[in-house]
C-alpha positions in Angstrom: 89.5 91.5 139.5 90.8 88.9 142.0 94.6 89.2 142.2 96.8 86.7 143.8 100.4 85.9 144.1 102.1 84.9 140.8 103.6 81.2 141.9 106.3 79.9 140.1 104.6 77.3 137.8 102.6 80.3 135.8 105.7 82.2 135.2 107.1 79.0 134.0 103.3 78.8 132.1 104.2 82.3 130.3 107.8 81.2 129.9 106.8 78.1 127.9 104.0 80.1 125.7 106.6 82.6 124.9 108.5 79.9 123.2 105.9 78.1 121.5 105.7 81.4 119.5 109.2 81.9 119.0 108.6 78.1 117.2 105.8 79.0 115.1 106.3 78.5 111.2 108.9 80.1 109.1 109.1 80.7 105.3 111.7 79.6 102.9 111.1 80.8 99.4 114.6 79.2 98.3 113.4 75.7 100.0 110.1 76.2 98.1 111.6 76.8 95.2 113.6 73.9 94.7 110.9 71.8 95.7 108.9 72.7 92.7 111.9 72.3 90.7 112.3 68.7 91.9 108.4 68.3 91.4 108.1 69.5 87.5 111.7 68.6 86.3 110.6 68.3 82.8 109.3 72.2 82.9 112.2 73.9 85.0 115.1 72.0 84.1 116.4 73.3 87.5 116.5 76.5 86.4 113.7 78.4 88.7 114.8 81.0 90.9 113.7 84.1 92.6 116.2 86.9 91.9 116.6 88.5 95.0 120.3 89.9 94.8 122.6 92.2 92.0 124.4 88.9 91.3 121.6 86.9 91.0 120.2 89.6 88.2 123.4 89.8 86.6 123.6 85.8 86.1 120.0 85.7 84.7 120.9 89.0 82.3 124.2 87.3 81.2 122.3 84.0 80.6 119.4 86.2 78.1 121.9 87.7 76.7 123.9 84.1 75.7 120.1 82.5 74.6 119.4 85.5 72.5 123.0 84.9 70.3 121.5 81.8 68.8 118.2 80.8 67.0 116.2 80.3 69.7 114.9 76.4 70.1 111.5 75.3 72.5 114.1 74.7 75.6 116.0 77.6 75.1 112.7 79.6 75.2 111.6 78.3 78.3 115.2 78.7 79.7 114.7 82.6 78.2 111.5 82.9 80.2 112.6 81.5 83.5 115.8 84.0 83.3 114.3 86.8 81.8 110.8 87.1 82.2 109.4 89.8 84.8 106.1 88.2 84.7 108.0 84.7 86.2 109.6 86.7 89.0 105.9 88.6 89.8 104.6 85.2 90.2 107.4 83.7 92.0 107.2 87.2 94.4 103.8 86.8 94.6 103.4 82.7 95.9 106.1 84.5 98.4 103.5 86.6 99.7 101.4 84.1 99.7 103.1 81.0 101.8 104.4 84.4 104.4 100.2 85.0 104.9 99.7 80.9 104.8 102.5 81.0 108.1 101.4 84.0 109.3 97.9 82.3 110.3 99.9 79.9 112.6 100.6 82.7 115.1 98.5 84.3 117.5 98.0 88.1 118.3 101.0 89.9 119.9 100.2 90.4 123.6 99.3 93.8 124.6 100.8 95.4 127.7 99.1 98.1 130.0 100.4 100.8 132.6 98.6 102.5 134.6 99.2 105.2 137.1 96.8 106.2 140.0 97.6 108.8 142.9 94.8 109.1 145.9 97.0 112.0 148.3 99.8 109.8 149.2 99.2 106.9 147.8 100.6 106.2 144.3 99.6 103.1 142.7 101.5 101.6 139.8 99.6 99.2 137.6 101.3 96.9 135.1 99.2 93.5 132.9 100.1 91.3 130.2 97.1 90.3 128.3 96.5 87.9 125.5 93.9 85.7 123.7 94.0 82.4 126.0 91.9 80.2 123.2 94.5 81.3 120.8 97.2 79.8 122.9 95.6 76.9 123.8 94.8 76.1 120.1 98.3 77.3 119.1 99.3 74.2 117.8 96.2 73.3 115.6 97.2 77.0 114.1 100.1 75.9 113.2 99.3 72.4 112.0 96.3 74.7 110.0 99.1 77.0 108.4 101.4 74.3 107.1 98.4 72.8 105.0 97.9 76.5 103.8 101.8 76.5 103.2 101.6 73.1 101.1 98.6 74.8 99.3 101.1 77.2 98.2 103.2 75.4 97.4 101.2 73.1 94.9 99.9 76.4 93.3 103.5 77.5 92.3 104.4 74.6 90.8 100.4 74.7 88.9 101.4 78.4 87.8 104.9 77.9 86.7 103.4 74.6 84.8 101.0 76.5 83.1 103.3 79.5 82.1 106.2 77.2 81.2 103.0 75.4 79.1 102.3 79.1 77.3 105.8 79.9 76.3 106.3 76.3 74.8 102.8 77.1 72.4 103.9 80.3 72.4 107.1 79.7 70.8 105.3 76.8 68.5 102.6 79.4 66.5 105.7 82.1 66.3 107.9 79.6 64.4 105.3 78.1 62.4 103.5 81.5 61.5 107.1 82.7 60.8 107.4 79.8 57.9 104.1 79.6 56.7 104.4 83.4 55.6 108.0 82.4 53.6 105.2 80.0 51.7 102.6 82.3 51.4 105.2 84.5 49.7 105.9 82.1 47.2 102.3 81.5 46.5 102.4 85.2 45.9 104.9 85.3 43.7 103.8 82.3 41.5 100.2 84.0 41.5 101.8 87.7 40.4 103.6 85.8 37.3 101.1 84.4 36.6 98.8 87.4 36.5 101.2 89.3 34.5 101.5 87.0 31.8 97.8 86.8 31.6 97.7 90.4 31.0 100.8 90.4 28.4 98.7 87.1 26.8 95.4 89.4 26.5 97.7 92.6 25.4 98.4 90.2 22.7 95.2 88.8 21.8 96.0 85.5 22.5 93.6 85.7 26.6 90.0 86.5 27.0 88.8 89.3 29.1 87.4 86.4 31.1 90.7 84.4 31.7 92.9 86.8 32.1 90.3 88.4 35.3 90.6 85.0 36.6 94.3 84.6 37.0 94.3 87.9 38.8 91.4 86.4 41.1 93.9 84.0 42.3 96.8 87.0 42.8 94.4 89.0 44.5 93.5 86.1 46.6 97.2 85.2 47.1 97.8 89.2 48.0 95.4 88.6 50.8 96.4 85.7 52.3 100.0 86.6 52.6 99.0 90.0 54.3 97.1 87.8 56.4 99.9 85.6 57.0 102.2 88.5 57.6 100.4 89.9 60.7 99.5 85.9 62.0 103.6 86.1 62.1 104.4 89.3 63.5 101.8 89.0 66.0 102.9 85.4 67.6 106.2 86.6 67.4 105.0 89.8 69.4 103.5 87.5 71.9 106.6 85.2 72.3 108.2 88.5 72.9 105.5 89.1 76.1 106.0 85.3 77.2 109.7 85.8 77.2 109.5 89.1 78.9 111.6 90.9 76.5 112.6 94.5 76.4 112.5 95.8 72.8 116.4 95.5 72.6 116.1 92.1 73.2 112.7 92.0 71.0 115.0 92.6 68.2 117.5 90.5 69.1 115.5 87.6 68.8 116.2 84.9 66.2 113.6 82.0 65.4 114.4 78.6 63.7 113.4 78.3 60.3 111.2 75.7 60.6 109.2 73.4 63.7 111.4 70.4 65.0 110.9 67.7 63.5 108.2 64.8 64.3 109.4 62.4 66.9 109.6 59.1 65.5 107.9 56.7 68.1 104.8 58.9 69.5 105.0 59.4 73.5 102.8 56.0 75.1 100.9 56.8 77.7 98.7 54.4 79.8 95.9 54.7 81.8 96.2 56.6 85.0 95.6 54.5 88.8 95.0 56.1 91.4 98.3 56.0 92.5 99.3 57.9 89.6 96.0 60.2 89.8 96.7 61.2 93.7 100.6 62.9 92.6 98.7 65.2 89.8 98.7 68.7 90.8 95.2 69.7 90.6 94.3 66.9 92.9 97.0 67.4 95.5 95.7 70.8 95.4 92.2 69.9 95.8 92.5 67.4 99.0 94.8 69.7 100.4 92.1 72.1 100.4 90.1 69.4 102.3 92.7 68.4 104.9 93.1 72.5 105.3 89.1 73.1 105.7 88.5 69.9 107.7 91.1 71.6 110.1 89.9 74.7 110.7 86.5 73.3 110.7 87.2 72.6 114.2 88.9 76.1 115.2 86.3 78.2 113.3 83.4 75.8 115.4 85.1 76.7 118.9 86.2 79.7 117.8 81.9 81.1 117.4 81.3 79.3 120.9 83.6 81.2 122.8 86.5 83.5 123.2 88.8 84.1 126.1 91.1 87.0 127.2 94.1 86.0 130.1 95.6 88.6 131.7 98.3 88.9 134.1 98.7 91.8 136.6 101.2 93.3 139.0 100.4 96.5 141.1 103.1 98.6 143.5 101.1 100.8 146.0 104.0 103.6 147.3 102.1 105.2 150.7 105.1 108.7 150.4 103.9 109.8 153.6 105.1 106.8 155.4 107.1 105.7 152.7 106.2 102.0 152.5 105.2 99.9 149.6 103.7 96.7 148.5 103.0 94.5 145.7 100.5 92.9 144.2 99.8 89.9 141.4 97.2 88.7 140.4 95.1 87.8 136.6 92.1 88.5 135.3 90.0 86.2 132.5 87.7 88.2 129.8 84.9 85.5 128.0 83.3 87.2 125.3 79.0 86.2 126.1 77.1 84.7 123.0 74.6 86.8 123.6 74.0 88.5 120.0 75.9 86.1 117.8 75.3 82.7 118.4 77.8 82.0 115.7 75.3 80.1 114.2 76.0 81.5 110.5 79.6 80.9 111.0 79.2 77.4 111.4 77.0 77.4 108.6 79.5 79.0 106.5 82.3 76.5 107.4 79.9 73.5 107.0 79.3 75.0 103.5 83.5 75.1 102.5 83.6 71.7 103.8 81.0 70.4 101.7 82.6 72.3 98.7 86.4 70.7 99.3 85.1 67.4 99.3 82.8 67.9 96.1 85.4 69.6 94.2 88.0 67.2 95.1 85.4 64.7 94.1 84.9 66.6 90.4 88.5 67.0 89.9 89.5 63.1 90.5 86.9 62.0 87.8 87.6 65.2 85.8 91.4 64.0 85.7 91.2 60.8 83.8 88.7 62.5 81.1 91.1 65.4 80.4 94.2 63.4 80.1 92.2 60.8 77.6 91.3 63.7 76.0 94.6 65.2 75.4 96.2 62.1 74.8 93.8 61.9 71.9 94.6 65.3 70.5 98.0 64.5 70.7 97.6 61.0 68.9 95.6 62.8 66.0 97.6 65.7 65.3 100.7 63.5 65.2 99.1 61.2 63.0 97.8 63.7 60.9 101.0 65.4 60.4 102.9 62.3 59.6 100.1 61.9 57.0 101.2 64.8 55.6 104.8 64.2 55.7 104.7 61.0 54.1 101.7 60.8 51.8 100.1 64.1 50.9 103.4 66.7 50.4 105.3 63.9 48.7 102.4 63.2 46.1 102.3 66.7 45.3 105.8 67.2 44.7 105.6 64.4 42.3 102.4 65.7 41.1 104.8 68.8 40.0 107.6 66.7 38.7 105.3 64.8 36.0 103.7 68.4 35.5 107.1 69.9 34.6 107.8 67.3 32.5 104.5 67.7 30.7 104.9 71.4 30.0 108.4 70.7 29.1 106.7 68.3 26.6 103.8 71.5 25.6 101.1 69.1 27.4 100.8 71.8 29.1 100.8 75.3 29.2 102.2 77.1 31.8 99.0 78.4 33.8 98.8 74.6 34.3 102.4 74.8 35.7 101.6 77.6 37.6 98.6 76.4 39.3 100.3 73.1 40.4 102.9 75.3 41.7 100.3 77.2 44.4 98.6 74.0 44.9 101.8 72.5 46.0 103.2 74.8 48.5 99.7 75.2 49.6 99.6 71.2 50.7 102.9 72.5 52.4 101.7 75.3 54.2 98.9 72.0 55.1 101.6 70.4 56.6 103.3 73.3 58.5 99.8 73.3 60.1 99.6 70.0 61.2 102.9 70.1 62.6 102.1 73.1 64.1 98.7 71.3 65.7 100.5 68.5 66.7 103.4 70.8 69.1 100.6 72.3 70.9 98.8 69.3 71.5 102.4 68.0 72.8 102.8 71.0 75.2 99.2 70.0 76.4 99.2 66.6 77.1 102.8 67.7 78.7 100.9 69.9 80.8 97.6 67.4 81.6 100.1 64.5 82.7 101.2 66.3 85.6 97.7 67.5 86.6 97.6 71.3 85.0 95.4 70.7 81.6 94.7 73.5 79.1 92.4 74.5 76.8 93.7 72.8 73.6 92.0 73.6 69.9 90.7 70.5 68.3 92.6 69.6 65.9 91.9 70.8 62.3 92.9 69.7 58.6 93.6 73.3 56.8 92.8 73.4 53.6 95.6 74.4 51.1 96.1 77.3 49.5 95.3 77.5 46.4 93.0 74.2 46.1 90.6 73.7 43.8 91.7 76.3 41.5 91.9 75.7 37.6 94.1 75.9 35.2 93.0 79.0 33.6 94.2 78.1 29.9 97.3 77.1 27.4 
């Protein structure tokens, strides 16, 4: 190795690469956090927050504790979830993790430091080098430019993931309140088939029913017995999975108190235009997605240099200490180690980062003209399922109920006899528990396209007209 004097300029050199690293990035998960509450206002409400302290738990326990006092509406739920669920504060933990490995890439290896010892009969020589990689300096900051794109990926994935769960615990809480009130239906159907069973069998008892009509009136209890099993489990089980959204503990679990029924529908439907591009660029999945191009574009460049070449500086000082005459001297010097190309071309490397750069643009391609599509899409689901639950508001419940009225007034008047009455009855609340559907289609569809305008679609059912309980069955007799 051909050693040297150290002058002045490289210890100034090592002094200015020493504080390069000191500068490299940092991570704040508070910063990032309010950033993605600034970004999805609607979904937050301000309220995200990584519970890091006793105090900080306390606050989110006292806040559970004042949601669960209360029937529980959609904005208290996602409130509830955001305070009390340990799945949030896994995934808020976890994008932590994530943006420290993101920075963690815009540093280079610490140095390593070597001492040696050597003694030939009086001579003692004392060696002492400061290696590191020199290519990693000198590309130090294109790490670190490379690292904040992998930090704004982060970034843009927490607020994607706390989208989408905010988006679960809204349908969530949608099929739990609806299931809970179409089973208080389904018991009345129940109950109106029962009476009428019995008084089929008391009407037979007496002569007065055939074998025939009585087995059909019990067709339509049995039937009814089934369904509100059915309907039963469809409510225990969306509660039970509210319950998991929320992050409950089974004293909370039974704490929990739903509103009797869905809100009701808004008025004026939500208007919605056509995206621009403008509008399509500040939509999550695509921020993602060309971040992921600016981020591979980058390290296109490093990863290329990077399977050319790699180079080792070191920098040495040696004290030779002759004890016999008891003189000494110094020496500095530096040493450079180039890995050869000789096995590895780094052809396949470049391959490989030609391939991810291909794939960023394409898929940032696919998801700009997948964006438009899903939120047309969505927006039609939504404009369906609100006018088909208005439709049932205001035209098919309200016939029936008048349907019923003339009916009563009919059997009143012995038009009728009172299987007739009874069957009206089902078929009534069965157009109800129609409607309860609807309105139930129509929430999730709003928590969709809630979820599509900002650029994190779901998987939405297309709508459905239920049909009512009951339908289609006869009146069995007088």
């Amino acid at each position: 190795m051909k050693r040297f004097a150290m002058s002045t300029p490289l210890r100034v050199g090592a002094l200015v690469a020493a504080g390069l690293l000191a500068g490299c990035t940092s991570v704040n998960i508070d910063q990032a956090l309010q950033q993605t509450n600034q970004a999805t206002p609607e979904f937050t409400q301000g309220q995200l927050e990584l519970s890091r302290s006793a105090e900080q738990r306390q606050a989110r326990q006292a806040l559970s504790e004042k949601l669960l006092a209360k029937p529980l509406s959609m904005t208290d739920a996602v409130q509830l979830a955001l305070a009390n669920s340990a799945t949030v504060q896994s995934l808020l933990a976890a994008s932590w993790a994530d943006m420290a490995a993101a920075s963690q890439t815009g540093r280079i290896a610490n140095p390593v430091f070597s001492f040696e010892r050597t003694r030939i009969g009086d001579e003692i020589e004392l060696a002492r080098s400061l290696s590191f990689g020199l290519l990693e300096l000198l590309t130090l900051l294109q790490r670190q430019a490379l690292a904040q794109d992998r930090l704004a990926q982060a970034r843009t994935r927490l607020s994607t993931q706390v989208v989408e769960q905010v988006s679960q615990v809204r349908q969530a809480w949608v099929r739990a309140v609806a299931a809970q009130q179409t089973a208080q239906y389904a018991a009345q159907v129940n109950r109106a088939a029962q009476a009428s069973a019995e008084l089929a069998k008391r009407m037979q008892q007496a002569g007065n029913f055939s074998k025939l009509e009585r087995a059909r009136q019990h067709a339509f209890y049995a039937d009814a017995v089934a369904q509100l099993a059915l309907a039963q489990h469809a409510a225990a089980a969306t509660r039970e999975a509210l319950v998991r959204a929320l992050g409950l503990d089974d004293a909370q679990a039974a704490r929990l108190q739903l509103p009797e029924r869905l809100p009701d529908l808004p008025a004026v439907p939500r208007v919605v235009t056509a995206p621009d591009s403008q509008a399509l660029a500040q939509r999550l999945d695509v921020q993602l997605a060309r971040q992921q191009l600016d981020a591979v574009a980058r390290a296109q460049g490093l990863g290329s240099l990077g399977s050319l070449v790699d180079v080792e500086l070191g920098l040495r000082h040696d004290t030779v200490s002759d004890q016999a005459s008891g003189s000494s001297a110094s020496r500095n010097g530096y040493g450079l180690a180039i890995r050869l190309p000789l096995f590895d071309g780094g052809g396949h490397q470049r391959a490989a980062l030609d391939a991810q750069s291909l794939l960023a643009v394409n898929r940032l391609e696919a998801t700009v003209r997948d964006a438009s599509s899903q939120l047309r899409e969505a927006w039609s689901a939504y404009r369906t399922t609100h006018d088909l639950a208005r439709h049932y508001r205001d035209e098919i419940v309200p016939l029936r109920k008048t349907m019923a009225e003339e009916n009563l007034l009919r059997y009143n008047g012995m038009l009728i006899g009172v299987f007739e009455l009874l069957a009206d009855t089902r078929e009534q609340i069965g157009s109800v528990i129609a409607a309860i559907n609807a309105e139930q289609q129509f929430w999730l569809a709003d928590a969709a396209l809630s979820a599509a305008l900002i650029g994190s679609p779901m998987v939405a059912d297309a709508p459905t007209m239920a049909r009512p309980s009951g339908a289609g069955s006869s009146a069995g007799g007088h």
